[in-house]
C-alpha positions in Angstrom: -33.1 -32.6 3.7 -31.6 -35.4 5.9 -32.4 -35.1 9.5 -35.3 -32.2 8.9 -38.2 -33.1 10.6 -41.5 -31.7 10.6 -43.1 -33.2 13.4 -40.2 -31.2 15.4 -40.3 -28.6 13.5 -43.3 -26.4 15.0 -42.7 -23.9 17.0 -43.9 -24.9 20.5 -42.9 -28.7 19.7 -39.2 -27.7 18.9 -39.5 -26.1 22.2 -40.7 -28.6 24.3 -37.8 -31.1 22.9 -35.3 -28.3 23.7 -36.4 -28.6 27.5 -36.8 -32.2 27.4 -33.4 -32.6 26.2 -31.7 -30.6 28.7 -33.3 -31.2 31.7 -33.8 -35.1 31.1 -37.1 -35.3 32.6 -40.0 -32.6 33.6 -42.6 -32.1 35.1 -45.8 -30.9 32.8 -46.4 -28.0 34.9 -42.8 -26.8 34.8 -42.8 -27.5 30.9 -45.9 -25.4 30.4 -44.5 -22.5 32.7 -41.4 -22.6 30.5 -43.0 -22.3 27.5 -45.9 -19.8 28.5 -48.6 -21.7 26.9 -52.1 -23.5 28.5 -52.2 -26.8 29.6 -54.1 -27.6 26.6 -51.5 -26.2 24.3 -49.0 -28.2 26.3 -51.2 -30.9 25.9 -52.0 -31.2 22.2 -48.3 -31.2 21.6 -47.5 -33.5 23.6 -49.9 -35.6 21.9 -48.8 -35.5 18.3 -44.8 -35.9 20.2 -46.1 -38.6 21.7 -47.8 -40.4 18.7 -44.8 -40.0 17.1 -42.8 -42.2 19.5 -40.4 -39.0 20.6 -42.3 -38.5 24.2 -43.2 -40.3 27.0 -44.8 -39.9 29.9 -45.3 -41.4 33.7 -47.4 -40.5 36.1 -46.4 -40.1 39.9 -47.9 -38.9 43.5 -46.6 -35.8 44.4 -47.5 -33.5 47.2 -50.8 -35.6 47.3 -51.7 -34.8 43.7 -51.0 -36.9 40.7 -48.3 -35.4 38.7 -47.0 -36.3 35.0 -43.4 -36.2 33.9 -42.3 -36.0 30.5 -39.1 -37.3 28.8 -37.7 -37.9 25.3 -37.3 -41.1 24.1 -34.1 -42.7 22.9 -35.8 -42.0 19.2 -37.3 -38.9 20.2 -33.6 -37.2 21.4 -32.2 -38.7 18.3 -34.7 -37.3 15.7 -34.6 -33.7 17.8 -30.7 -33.6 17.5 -31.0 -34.9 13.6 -33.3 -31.8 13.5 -31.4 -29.3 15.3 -28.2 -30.5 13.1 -30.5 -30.2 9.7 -31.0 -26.4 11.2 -27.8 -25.6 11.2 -26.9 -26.7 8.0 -29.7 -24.6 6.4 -28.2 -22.1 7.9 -25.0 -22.5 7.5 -23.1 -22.9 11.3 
């Protein structure tokens, strides 16, 4: 199916795109308070996003503490609309 995409597709992947896509850019900790999961959760699916080209990262001083911000990358908003338009042809809207 054109646009379907499996890396996307899991559950808490899908996810983080979906707040990556609206907000722009996040901050891990806000991501992982979004989506309820660890910071290891977070983190292993960041990973594989990441690997895949759709994610990126920086890191940044904030309140004295290193923070890291996420974003989507020009390919990775691409391939999570393609997616989200391959989902609503499957089911029909």
């Amino acid at each position: 199916m054109s646009g379907f995409n499996a890396t996307i597709h899991a559950p808490n992947r899908l996810r983080i795109c979906a707040v990556l896509d609206t907000a722009g850019e996040a901050e891990f900790a806000v991501v992982q308070e979004q989506l309820d999961v660890s910071a290891s959760v977070l983190s292993k699916h960041v990973t594989v996003l990441m690997d895949a080209g759709y994610i990126e990262q920086r890191k940044a001083v904030r309140d004295t503490r290193q923070r890291v911000w996420l974003k989507l990358t020009r390919q990775g908003r691409a391939a999570y609309r393609a997616h989200i338009d391959a989902l609503r042809a499957i089911v029909g809207t």
